[in-house]
C-alpha positions as CSV (number, residue, x, y, z in Angstrom):
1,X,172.8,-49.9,141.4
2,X,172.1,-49.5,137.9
3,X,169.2,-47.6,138.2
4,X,171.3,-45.0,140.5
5,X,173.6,-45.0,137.7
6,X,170.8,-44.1,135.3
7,X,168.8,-41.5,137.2
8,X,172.7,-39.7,137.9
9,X,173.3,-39.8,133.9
10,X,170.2,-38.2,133.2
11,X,170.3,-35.7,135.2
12,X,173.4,-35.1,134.3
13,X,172.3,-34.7,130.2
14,X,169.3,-32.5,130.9
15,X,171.3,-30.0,133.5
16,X,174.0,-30.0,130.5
17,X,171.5,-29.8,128.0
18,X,169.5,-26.9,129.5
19,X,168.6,-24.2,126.5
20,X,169.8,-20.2,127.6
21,X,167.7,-18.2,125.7
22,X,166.8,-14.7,126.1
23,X,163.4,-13.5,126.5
24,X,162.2,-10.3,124.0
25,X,161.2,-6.9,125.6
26,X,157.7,-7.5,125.1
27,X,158.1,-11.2,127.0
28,X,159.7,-9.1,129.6
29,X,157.4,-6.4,130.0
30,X,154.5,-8.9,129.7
31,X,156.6,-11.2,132.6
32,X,156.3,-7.8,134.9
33,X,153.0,-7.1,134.6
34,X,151.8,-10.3,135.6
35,X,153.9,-10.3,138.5
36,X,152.6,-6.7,139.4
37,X,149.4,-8.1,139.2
38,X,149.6,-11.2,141.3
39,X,151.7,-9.1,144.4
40,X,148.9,-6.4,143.7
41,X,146.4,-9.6,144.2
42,X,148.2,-11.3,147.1
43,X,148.0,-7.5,149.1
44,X,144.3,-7.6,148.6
45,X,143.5,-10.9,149.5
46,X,146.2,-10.4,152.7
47,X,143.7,-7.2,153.9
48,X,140.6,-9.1,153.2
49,X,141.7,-12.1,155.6
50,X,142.8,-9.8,158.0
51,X,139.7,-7.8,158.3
52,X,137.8,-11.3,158.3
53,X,135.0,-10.5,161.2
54,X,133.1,-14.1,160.2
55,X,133.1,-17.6,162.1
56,X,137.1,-18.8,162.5
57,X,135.9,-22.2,160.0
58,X,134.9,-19.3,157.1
59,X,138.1,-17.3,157.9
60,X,140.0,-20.5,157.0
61,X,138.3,-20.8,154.4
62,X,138.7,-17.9,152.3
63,X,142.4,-17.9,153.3
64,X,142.5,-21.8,151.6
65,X,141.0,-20.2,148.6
66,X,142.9,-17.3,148.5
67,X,145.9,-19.5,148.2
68,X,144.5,-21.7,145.8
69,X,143.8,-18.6,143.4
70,X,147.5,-17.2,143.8
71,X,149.5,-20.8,143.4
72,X,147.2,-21.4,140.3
73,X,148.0,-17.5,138.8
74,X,151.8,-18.2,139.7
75,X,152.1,-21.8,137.9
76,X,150.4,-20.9,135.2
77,X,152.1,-17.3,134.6
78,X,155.7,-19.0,135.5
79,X,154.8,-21.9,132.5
80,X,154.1,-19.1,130.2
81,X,157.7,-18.1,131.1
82,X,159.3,-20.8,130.8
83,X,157.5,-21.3,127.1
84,X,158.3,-18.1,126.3
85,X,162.0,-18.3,126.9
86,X,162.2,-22.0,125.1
87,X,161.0,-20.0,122.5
């Protein structure tokens, strides 16, 4: 019970203690173009797996690692975010 208690109070203090700042224009722009980049990405990758004329296994594949490549891109653009906005 107490640790219910506990877990409940802290995340009550971080939700409350959440920091709302603003990004500059140049974190915005910056923000953009990175997510420009990964939809422009993510369109490529969709029209190479489509087009995929190899064995089903290598199809699979390349769709894994196309997946891989984009979650990676996204975490690491959306920490640069976040940092940048804690900033």
């Amino acid at each position: 019970m107490k640790l219910v208690f506990y877990v409940v109070l802290i995340t009550l203090g971080l939700t409350l203690a959440t920091v709302h700042a603003t990004e500059t224009v140049p974190e915005k722009v910056e923000a953009t173009s990175k997510e420009l980049k990964r939809e422009a990405k993510k369109t490529v990758n969709r029209a190479e797996e489509a087009s995929c004329t190899e064995s089903e296994a290598e199809c699979l594949k390349r769709k894994m690692k196309n997946r891989t490549e984009e979650t990676w891109d996204t975490l690491k653009d959306k920490a640069t975010d976040l940092k940048n906005k804690l900033d």
